[in-house]
Rosetta silent file (secondary structure, phi, psi, omega in degrees, C-alpha in Angstrom):
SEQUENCE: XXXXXXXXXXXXXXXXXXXXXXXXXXXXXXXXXXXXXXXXXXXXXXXXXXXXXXXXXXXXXXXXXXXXXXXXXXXXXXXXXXXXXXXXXXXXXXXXXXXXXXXXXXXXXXXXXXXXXXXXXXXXXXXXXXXXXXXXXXXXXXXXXXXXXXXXXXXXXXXXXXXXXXXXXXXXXXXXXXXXXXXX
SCORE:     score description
SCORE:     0.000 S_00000001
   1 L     0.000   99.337  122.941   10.380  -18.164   -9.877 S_00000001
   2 L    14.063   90.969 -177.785    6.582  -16.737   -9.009 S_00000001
   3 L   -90.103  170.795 -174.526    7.250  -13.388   -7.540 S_00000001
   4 E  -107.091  141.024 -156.747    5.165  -12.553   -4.715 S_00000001
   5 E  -142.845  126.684  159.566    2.959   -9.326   -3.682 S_00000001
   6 E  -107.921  141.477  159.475    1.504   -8.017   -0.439 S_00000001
   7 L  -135.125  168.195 -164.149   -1.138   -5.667   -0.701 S_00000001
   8 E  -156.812  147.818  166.824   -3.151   -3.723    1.988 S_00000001
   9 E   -81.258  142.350  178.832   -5.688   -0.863    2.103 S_00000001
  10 L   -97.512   -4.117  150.362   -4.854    2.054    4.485 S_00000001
  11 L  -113.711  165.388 -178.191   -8.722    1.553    5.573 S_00000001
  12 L  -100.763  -38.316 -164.223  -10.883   -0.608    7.120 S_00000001
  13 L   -32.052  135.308  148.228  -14.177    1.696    6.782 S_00000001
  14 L   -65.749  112.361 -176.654  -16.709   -0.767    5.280 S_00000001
  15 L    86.456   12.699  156.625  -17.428    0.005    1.231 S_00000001
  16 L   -36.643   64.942 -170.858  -14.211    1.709    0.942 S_00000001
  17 H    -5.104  -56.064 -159.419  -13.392    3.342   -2.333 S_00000001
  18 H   -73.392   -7.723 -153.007   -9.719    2.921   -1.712 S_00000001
  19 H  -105.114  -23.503 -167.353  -10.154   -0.878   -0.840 S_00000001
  20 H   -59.645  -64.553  175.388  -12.725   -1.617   -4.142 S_00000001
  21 H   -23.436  -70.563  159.069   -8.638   -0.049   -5.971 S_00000001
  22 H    11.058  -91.411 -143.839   -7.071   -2.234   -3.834 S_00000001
  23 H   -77.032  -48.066 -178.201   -8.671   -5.273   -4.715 S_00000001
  24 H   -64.129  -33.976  170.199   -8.455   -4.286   -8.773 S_00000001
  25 H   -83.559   -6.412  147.967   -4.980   -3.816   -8.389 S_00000001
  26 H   -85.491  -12.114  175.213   -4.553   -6.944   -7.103 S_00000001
  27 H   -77.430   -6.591 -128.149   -6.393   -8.898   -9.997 S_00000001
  28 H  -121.177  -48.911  162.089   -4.159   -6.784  -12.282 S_00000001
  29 H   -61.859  -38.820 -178.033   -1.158   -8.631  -10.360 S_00000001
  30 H   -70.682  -57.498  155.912   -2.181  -11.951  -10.169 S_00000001
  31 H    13.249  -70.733  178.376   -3.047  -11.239  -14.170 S_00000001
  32 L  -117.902   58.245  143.515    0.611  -11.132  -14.427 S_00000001
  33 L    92.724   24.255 -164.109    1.294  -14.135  -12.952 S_00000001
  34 L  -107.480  107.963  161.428    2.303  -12.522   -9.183 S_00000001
  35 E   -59.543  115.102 -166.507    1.461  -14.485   -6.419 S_00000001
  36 E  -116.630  115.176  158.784   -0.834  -12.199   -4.268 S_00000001
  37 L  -130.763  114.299  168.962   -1.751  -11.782   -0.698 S_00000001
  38 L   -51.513  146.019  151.226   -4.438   -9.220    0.423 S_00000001
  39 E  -151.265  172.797 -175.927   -4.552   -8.336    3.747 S_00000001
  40 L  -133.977  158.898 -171.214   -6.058   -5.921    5.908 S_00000001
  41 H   -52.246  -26.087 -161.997   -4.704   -3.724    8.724 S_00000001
  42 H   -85.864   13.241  170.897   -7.848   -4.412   10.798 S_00000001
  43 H  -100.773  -31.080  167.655   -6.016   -8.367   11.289 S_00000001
  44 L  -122.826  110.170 -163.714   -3.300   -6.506   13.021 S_00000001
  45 L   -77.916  122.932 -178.769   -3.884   -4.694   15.966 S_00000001
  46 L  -122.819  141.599  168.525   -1.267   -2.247   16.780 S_00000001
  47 L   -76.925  159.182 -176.337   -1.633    0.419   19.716 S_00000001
  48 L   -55.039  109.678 -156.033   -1.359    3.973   19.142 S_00000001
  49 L   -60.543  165.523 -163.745    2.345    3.730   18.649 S_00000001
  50 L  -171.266  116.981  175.152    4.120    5.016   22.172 S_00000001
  51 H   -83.055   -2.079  177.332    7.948    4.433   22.051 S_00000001
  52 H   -78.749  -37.826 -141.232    7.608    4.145   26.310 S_00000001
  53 H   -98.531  -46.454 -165.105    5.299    1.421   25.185 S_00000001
  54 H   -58.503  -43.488  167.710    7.752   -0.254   22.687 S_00000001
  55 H   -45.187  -71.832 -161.608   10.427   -2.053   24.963 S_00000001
  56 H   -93.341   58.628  149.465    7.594   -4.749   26.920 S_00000001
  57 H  -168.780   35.179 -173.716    4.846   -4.307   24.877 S_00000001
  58 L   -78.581  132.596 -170.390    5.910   -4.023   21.174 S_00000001
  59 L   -77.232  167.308  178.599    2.729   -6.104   19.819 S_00000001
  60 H   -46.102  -57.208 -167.262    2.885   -9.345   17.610 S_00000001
  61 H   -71.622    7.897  169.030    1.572   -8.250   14.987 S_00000001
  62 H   -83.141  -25.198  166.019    3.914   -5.551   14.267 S_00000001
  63 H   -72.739  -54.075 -177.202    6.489   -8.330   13.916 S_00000001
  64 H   -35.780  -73.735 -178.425    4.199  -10.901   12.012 S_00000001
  65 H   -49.531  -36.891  164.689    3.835   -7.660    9.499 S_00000001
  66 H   -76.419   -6.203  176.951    6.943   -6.600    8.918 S_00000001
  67 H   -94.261  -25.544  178.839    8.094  -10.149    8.197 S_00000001
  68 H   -80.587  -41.262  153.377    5.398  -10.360    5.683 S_00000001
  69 L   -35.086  -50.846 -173.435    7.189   -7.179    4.488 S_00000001
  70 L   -72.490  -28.382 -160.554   10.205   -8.622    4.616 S_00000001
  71 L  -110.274  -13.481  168.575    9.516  -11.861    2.459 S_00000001
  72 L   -88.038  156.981  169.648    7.397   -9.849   -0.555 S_00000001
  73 L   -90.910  -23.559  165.671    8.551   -8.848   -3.547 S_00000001
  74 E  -138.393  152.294  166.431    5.986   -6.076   -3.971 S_00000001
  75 E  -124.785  158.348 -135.984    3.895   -4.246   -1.438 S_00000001
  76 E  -160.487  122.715 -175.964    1.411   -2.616   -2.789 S_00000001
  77 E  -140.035   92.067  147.576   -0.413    0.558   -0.141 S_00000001
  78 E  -124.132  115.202 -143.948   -3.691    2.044   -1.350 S_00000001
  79 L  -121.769  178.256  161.396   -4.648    4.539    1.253 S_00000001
  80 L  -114.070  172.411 -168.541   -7.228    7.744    1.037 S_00000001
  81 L   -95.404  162.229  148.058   -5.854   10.730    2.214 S_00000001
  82 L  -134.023  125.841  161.555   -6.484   12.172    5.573 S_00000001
  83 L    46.788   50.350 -172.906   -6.336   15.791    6.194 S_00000001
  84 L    48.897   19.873  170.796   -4.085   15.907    3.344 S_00000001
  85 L  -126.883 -153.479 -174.793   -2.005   12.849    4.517 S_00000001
  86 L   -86.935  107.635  -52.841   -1.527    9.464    4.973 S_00000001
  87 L  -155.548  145.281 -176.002   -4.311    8.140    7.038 S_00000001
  88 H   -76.663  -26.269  157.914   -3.737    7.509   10.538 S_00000001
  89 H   -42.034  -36.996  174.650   -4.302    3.617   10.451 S_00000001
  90 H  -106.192   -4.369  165.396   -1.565    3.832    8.296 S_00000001
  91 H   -71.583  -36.289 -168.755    1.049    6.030    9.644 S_00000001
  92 H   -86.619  -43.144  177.799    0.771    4.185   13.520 S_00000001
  93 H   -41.355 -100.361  129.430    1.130    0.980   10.764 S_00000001
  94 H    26.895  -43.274 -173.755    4.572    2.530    9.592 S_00000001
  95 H   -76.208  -78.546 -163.784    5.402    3.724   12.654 S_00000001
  96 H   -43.786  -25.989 -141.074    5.590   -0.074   14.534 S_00000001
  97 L   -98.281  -26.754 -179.649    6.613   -1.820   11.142 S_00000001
  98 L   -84.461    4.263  146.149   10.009    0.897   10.984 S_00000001
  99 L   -60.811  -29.919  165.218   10.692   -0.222   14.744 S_00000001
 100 L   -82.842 -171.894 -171.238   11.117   -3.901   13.799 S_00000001
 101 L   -95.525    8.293 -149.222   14.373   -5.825   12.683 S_00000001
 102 L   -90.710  -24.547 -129.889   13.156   -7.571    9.506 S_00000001
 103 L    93.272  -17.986 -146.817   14.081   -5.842    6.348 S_00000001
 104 L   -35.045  -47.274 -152.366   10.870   -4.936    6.132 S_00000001
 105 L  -111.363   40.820 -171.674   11.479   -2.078    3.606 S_00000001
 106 L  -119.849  -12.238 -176.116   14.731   -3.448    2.135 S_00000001
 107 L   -92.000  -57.255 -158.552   13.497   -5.766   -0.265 S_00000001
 108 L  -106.009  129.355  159.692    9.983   -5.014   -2.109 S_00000001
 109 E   -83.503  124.760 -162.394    9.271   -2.481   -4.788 S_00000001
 110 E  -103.727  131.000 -179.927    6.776   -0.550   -3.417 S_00000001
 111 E  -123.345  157.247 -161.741    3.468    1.156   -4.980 S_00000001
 112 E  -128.417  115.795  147.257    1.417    3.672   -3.496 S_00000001
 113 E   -94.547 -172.578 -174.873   -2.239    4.534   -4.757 S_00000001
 114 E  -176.511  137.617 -179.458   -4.928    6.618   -3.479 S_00000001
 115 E  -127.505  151.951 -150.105   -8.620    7.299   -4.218 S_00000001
 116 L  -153.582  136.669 -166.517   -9.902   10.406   -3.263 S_00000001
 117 L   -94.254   29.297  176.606  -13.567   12.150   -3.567 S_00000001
 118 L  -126.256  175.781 -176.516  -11.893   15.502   -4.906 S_00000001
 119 L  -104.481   19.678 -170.407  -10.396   15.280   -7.984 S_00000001
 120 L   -85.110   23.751  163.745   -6.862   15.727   -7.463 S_00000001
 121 L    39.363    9.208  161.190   -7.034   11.642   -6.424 S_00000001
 122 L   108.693   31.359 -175.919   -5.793   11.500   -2.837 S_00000001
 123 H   -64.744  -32.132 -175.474   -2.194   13.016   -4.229 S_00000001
 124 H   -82.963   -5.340 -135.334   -1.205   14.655   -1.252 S_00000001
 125 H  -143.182  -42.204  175.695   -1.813   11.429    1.499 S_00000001
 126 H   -36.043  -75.746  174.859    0.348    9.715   -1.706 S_00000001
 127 L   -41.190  -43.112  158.970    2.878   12.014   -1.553 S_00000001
 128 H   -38.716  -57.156 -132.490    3.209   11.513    2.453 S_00000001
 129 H  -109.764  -14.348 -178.679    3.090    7.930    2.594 S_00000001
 130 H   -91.264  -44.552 -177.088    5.909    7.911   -0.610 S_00000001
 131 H   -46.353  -56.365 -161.309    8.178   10.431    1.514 S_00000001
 132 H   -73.603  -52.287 -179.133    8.118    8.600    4.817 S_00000001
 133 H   -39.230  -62.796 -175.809    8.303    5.106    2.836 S_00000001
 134 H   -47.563  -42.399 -151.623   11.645    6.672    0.801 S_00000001
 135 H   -85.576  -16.735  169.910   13.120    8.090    3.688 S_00000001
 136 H   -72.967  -29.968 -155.233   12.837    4.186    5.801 S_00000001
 137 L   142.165  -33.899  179.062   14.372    2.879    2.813 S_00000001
 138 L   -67.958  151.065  161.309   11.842    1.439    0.189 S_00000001
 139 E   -89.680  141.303 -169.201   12.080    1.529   -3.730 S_00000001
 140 E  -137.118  122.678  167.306    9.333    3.158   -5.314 S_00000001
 141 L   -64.976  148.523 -160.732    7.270    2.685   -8.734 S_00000001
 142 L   -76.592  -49.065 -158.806    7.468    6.277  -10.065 S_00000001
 143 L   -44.192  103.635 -179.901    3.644    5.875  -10.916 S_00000001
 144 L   -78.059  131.155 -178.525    1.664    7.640   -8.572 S_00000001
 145 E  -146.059   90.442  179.208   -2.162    6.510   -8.778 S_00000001
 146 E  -108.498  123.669 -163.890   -4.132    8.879   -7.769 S_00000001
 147 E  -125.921  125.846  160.293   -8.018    8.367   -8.824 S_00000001
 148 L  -165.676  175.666   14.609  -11.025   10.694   -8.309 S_00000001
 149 L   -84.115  134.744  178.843  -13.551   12.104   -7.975 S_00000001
 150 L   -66.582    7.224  172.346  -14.638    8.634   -6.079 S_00000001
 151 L   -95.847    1.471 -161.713  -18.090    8.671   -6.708 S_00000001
 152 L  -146.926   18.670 -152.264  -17.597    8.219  -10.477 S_00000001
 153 L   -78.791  -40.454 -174.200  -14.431    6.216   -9.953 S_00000001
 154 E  -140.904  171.425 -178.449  -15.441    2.472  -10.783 S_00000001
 155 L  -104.579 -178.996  159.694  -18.536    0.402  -12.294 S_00000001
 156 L   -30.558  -21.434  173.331  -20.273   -1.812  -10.816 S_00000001
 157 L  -151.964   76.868 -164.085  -17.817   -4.627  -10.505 S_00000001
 158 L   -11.735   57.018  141.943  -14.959   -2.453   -9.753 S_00000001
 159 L   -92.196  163.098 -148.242  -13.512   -1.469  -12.376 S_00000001
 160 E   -78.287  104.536  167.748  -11.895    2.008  -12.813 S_00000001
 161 L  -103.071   56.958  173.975  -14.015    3.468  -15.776 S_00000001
 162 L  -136.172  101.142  175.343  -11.731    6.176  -16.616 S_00000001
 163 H   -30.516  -57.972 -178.092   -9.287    4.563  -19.083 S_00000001
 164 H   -34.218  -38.780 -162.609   -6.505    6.877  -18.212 S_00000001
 165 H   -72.521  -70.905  164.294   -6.565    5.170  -14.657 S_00000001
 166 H     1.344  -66.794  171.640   -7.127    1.564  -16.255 S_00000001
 167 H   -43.057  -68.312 -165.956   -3.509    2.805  -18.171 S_00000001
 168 H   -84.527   35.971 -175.542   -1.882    3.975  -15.100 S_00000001
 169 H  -101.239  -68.242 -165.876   -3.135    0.510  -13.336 S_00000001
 170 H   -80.416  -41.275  163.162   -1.265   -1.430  -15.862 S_00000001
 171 L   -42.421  -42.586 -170.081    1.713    0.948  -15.780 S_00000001
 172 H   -91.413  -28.435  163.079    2.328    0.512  -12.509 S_00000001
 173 H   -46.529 -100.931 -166.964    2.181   -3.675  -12.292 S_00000001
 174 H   -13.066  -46.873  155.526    4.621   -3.436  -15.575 S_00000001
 175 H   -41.323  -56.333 -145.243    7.027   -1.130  -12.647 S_00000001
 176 H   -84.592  -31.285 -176.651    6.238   -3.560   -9.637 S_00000001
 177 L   -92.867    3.267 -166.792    6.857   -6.677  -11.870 S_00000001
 178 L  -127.394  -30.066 -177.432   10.113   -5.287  -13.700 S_00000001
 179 L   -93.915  138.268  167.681   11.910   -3.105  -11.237 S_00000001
 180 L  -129.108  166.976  176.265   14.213   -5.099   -8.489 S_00000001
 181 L  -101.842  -19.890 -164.273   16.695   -3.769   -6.066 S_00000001
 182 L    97.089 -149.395  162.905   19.079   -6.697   -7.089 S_00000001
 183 L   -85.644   31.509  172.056   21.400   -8.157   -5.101 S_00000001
 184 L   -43.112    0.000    0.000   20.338   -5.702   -2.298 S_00000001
């Protein structure tokens, strides 16, 4: 059985450092044989999250997404840091998706990068986005993949060119494709 992987960027910004990762870490899955679907946040419009808001007006696509959530076997979040967090696209993201019914976080072993233009690789926005993720409920590869300084980060056809990251790239599929919750 073909397991299956969502992955998502926690930006939209056009020419995004964190999205070029992204995108490498998804060839890295499909590599090993993981059915893969990119998507990007800026397909699902969510409001500023407002729990006044949430009875009439929780939007579709907070369901659609957590159902997408619900049905992977890996999710996959590489986010930049903001202000030494999790970015706010992806925190109001988080917010609607722990408000549905799906599962969403009950299923998929979950990996968290970050690329960051200091060099300490977006660790602290990591570190956020692994806390609040633990504390809904997700399983987490321990590899933390945090890459900087981002101006020196990848070549030309995005790849990382700092082995070490290359390493902890492959380290973390070899988690996402090996670790299960089981008969969770």
């Amino acid at each position: 059985m073909t397991r299956t992987a969502l992955t998502l960027c926690g930006s939209i910004r056009t020419g995004s450092q964190n999205e070029i990762l992204r995108r490498y870490v998804s060839l890295k899955l499909r590599e090993a044989g993981v059915s893969v679907e990119d998507i990007s946040l800026g397909d699902y419009a969510m409001p500023v999250f407002n729990e006044e808001l949430e009875a009439d007006h929780t939007p579709e696509a907070a369901g659609l997404l957590a159902q997408k959530f619900a049905a992977a076997d890996i999710v996959v979040v590489i986010s930049p840091e903001y202000n030494a967090g999790a970015t706010p696209l992806l925190v109001n993201t988080i917010a609607w998706l722990s408000r549905q019914k799906h599962g969403q976080f009950r299923h998929a072993v979950f990996g968290i990068g970050a690329v960051s233009s200091g060099k300490y690789g977006g660790i602290n926005g990591i570190l956020h986005a692994r806390d609040t993720l633990s504390k809904l409920g997700a399983l987490l590869a321990p590899t933390l993949l945090g890459v900087g300084p981002a101006a020196q980060a990848f070549d030309a056809d995005g790849v990382p060119t700092e082995p070490a990251v290359r390493g902890k790239v492959e380290q973390m599929v070899k988690e996402l494709t090996h670790f299960s919750r089981g008969g969770l």
